[in-house]
MARMIPA-316438 format. One record per residue: residue number from 1; x, y, z of N, C-alpha, C in turn. Coordinates in pm, 1 decimal. Layout:
! MARMIPA-316438
<node><n>NUM</n><n_x>X</n_x><n_y>Y</n_y><n_z>Z</n_z><ca_x>X</ca_x><ca_y>Y</ca_y><ca_z>Z</ca_z><c_x>X</c_x><c_y>Y</c_y><c_z>Z</c_z></node>
...
This chain:
! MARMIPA-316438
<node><n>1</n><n_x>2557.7</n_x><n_y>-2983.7</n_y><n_z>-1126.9</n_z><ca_x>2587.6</ca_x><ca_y>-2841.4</ca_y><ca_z>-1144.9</ca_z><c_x>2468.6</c_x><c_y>-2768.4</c_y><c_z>-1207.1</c_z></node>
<node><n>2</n><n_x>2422.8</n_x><n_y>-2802.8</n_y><n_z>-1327.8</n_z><ca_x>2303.4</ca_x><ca_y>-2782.5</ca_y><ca_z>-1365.6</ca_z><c_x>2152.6</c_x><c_y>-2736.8</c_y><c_z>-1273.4</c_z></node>
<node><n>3</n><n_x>2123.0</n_x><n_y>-2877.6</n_y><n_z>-1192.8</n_z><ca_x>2064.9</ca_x><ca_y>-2845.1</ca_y><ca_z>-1118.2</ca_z><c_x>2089.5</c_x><c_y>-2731.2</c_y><c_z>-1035.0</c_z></node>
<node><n>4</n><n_x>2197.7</n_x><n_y>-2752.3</n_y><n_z>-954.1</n_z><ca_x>2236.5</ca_x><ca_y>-2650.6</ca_y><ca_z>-904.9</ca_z><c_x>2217.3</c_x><c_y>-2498.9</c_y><c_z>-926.5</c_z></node>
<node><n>5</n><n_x>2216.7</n_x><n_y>-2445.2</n_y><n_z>-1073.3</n_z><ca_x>2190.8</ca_x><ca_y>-2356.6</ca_y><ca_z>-1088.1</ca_z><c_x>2049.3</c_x><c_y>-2266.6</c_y><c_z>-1125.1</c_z></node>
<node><n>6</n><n_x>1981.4</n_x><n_y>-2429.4</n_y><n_z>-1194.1</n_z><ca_x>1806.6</ca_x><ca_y>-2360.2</ca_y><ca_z>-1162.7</ca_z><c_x>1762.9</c_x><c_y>-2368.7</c_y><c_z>-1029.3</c_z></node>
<node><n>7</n><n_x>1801.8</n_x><n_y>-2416.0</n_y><n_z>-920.8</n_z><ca_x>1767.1</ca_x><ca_y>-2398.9</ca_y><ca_z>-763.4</ca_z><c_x>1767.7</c_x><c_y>-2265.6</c_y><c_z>-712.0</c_z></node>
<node><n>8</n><n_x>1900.4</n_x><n_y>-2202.1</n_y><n_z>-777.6</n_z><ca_x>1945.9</ca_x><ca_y>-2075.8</ca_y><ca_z>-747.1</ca_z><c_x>1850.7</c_x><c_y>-2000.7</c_y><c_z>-843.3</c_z></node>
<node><n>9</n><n_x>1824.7</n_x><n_y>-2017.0</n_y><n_z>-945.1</n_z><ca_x>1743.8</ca_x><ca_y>-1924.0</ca_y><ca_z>-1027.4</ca_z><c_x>1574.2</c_x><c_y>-1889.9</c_y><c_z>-990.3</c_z></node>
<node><n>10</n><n_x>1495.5</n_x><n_y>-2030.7</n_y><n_z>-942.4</n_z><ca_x>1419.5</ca_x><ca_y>-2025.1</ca_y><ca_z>-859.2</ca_z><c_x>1416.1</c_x><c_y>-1986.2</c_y><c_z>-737.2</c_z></node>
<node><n>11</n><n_x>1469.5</n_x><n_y>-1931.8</n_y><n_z>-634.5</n_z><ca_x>1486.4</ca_x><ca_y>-1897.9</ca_y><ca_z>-567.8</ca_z><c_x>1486.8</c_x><c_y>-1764.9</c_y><c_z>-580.7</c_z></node>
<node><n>12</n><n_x>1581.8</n_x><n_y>-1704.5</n_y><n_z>-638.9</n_z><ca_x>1611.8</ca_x><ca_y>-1591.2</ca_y><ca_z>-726.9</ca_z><c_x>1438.6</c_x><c_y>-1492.6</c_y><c_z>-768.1</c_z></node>
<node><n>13</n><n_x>1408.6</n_x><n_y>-1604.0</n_y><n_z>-851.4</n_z><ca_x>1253.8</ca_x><ca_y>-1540.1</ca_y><ca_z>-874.1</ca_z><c_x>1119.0</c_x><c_y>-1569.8</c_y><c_z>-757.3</c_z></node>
<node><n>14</n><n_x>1193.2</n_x><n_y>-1666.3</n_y><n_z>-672.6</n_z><ca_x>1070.9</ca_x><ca_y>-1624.5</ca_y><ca_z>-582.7</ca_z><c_x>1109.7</c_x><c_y>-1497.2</c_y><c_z>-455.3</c_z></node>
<node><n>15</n><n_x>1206.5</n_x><n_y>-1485.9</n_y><n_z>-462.8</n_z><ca_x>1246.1</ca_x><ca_y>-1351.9</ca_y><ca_z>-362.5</ca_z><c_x>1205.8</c_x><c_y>-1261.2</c_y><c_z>-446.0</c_z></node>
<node><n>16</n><n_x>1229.6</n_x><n_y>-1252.5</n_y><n_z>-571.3</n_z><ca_x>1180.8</ca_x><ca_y>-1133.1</ca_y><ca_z>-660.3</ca_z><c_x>1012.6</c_x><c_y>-1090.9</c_y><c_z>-614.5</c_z></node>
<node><n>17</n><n_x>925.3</n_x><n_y>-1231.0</n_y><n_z>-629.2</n_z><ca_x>798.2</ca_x><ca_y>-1222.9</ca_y><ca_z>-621.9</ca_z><c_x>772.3</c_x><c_y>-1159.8</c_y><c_z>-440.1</c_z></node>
<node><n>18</n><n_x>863.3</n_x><n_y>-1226.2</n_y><n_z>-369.4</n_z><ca_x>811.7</ca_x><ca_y>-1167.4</ca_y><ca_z>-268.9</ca_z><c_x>859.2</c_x><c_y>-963.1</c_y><c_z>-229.2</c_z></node>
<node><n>19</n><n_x>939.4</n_x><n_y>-998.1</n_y><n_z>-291.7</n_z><ca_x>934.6</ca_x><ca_y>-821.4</ca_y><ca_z>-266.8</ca_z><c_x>858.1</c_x><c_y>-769.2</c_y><c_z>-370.3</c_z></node>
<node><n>20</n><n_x>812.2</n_x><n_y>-792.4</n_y><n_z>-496.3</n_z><ca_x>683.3</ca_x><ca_y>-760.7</ca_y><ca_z>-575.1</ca_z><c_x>544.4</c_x><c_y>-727.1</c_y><c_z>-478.6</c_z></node>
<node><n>21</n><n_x>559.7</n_x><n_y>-848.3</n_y><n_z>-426.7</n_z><ca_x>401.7</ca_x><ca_y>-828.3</ca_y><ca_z>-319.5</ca_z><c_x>436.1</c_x><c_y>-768.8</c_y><c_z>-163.2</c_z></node>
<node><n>22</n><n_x>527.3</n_x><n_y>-719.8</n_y><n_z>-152.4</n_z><ca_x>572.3</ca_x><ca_y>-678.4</ca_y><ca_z>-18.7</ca_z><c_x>574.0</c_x><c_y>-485.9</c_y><c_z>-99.8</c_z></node>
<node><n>23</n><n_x>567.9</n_x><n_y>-501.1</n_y><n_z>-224.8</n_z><ca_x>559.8</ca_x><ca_y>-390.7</ca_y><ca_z>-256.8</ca_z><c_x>387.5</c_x><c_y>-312.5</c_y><c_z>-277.7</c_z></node>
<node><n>24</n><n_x>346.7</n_x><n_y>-427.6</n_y><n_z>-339.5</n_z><ca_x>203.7</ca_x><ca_y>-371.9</ca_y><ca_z>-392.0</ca_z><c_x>106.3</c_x><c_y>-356.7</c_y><c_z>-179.9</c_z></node>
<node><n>25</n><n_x>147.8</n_x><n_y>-454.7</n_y><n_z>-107.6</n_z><ca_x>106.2</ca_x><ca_y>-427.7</ca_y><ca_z>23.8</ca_z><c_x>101.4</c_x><c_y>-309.5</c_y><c_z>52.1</c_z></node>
<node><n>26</n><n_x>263.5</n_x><n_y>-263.3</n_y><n_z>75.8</n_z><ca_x>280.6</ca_x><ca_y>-98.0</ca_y><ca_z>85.2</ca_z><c_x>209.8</c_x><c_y>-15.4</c_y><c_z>-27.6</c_z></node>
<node><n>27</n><n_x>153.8</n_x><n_y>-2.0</n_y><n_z>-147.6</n_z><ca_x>70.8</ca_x><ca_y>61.6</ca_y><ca_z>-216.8</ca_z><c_x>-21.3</c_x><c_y>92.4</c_y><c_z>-135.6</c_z></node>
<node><n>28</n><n_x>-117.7</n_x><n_y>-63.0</n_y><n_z>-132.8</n_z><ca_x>-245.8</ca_x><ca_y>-63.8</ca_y><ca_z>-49.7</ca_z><c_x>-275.0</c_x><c_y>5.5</c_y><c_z>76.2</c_z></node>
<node><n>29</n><n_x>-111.2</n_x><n_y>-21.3</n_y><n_z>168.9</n_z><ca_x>-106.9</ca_x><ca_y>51.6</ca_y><ca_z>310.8</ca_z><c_x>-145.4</c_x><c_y>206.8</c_y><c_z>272.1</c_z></node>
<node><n>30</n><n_x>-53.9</n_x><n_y>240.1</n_y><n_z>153.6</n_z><ca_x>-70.7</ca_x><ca_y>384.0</ca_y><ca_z>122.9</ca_z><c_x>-200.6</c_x><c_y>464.6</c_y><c_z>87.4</c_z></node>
<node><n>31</n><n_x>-294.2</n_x><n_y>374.7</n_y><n_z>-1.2</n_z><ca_x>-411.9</ca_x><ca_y>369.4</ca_y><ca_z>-65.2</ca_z><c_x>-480.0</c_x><c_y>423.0</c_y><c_z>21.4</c_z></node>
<node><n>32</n><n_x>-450.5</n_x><n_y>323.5</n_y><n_z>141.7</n_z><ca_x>-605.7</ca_x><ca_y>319.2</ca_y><ca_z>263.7</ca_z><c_x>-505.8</c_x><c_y>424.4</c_y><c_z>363.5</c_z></node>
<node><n>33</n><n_x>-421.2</n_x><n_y>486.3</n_y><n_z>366.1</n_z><ca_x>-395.0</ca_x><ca_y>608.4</ca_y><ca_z>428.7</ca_z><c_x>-479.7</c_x><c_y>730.2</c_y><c_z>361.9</c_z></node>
<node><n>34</n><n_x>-446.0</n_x><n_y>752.3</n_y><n_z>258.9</n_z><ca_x>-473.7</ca_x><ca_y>841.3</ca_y><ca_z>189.1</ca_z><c_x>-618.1</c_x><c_y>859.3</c_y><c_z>179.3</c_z></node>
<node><n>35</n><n_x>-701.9</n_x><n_y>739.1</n_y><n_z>187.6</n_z><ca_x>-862.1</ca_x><ca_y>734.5</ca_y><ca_z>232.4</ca_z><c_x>-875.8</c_x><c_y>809.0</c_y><c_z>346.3</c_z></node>
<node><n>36</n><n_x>-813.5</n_x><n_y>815.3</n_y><n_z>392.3</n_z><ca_x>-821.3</ca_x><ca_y>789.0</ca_y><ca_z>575.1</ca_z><c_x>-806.0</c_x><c_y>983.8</c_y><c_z>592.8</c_z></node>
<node><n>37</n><n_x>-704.8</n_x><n_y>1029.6</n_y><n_z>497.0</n_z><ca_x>-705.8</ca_x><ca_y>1172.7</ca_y><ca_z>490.1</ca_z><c_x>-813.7</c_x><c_y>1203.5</c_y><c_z>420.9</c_z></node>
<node><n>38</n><n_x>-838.2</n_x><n_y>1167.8</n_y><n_z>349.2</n_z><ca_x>-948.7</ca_x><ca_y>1256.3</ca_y><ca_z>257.4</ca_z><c_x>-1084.4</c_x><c_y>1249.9</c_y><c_z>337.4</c_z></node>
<node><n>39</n><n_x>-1106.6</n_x><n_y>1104.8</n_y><n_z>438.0</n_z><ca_x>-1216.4</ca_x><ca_y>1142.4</ca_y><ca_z>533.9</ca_z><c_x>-1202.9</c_x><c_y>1257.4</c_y><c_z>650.2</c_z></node>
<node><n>40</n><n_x>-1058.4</n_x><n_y>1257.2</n_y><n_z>680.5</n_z><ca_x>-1076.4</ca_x><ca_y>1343.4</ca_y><ca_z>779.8</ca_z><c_x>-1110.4</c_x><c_y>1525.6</c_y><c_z>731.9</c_z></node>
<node><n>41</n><n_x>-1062.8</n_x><n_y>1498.3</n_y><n_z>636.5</n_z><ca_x>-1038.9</ca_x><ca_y>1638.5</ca_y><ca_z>551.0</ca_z><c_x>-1212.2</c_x><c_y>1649.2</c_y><c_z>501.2</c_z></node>
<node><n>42</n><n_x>-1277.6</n_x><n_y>1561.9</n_y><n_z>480.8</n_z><ca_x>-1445.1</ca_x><ca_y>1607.3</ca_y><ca_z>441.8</ca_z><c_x>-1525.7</c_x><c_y>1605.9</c_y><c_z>610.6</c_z></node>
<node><n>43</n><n_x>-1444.2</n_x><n_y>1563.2</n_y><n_z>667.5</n_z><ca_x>-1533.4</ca_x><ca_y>1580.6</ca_y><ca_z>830.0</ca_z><c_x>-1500.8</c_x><c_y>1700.9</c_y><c_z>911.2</c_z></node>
<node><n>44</n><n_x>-1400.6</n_x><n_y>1764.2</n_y><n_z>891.1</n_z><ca_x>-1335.9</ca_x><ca_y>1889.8</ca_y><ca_z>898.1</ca_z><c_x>-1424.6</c_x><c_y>1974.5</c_y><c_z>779.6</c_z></node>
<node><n>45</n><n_x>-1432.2</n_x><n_y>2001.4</n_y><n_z>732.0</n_z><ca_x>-1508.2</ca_x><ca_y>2023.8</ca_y><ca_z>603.3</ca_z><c_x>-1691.3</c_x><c_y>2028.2</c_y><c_z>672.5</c_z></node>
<node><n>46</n><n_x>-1741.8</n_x><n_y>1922.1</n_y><n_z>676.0</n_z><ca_x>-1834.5</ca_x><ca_y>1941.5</ca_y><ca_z>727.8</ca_z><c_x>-1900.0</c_x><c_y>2025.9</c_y><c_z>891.0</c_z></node>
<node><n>47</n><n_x>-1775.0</n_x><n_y>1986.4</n_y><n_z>932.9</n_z><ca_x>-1762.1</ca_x><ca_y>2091.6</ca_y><ca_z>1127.0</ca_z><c_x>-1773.4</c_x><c_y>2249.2</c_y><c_z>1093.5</c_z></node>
<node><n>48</n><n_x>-1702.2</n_x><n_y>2286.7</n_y><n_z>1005.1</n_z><ca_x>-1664.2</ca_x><ca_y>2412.1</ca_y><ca_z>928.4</ca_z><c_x>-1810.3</c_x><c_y>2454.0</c_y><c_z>922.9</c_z></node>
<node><n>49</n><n_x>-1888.7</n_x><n_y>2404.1</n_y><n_z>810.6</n_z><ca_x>-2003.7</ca_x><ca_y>2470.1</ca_y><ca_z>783.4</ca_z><c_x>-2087.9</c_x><c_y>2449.0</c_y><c_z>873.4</c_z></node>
<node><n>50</n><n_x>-2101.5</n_x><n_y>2370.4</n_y><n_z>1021.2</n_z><ca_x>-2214.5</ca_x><ca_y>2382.4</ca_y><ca_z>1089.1</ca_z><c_x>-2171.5</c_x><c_y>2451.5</c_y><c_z>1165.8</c_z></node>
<node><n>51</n><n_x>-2088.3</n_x><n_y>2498.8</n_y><n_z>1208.6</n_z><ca_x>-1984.0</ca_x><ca_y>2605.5</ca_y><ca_z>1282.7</ca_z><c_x>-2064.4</c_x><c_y>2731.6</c_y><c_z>1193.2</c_z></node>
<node><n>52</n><n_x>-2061.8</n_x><n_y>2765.2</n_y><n_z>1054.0</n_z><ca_x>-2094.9</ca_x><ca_y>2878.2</ca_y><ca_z>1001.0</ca_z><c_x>-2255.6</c_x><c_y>2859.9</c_y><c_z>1042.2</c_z></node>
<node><n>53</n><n_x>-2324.0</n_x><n_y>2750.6</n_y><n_z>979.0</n_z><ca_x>-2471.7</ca_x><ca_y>2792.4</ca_y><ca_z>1027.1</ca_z><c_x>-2516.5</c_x><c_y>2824.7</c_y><c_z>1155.1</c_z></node>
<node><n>54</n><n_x>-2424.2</n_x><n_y>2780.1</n_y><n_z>1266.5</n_z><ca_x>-2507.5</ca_x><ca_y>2842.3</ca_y><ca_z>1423.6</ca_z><c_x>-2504.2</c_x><c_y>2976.1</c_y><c_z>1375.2</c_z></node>
């Protein structure tokens, strides 16, 4: 019975861990989106002003 119940408790904390890192992934996904705008937004940015200098 004992056993039984640290099997379940381990288990317990490794599902924990995997949605921990299934979480920080999605951070990262978010991270490198948000890169991904801020380049488009300085390349837009840059079109703008060579658009003004012709």
């Amino acid at each position: 019975m004992a056993i039984s119940n640290v099997y379940v408790s381990l288990e317990r904390e490794r599902e924990r861990e995997r949605e921990r890192e299934r979480g920080r992934e999605g951070e990262r996904e978010r991270e490198r989106e948000r890169e991904r705008e801020r380049e488009r937004e300085r390349e837009r940015e840059r079109e703008r002003e060579r658009g003004e200098r012709e």
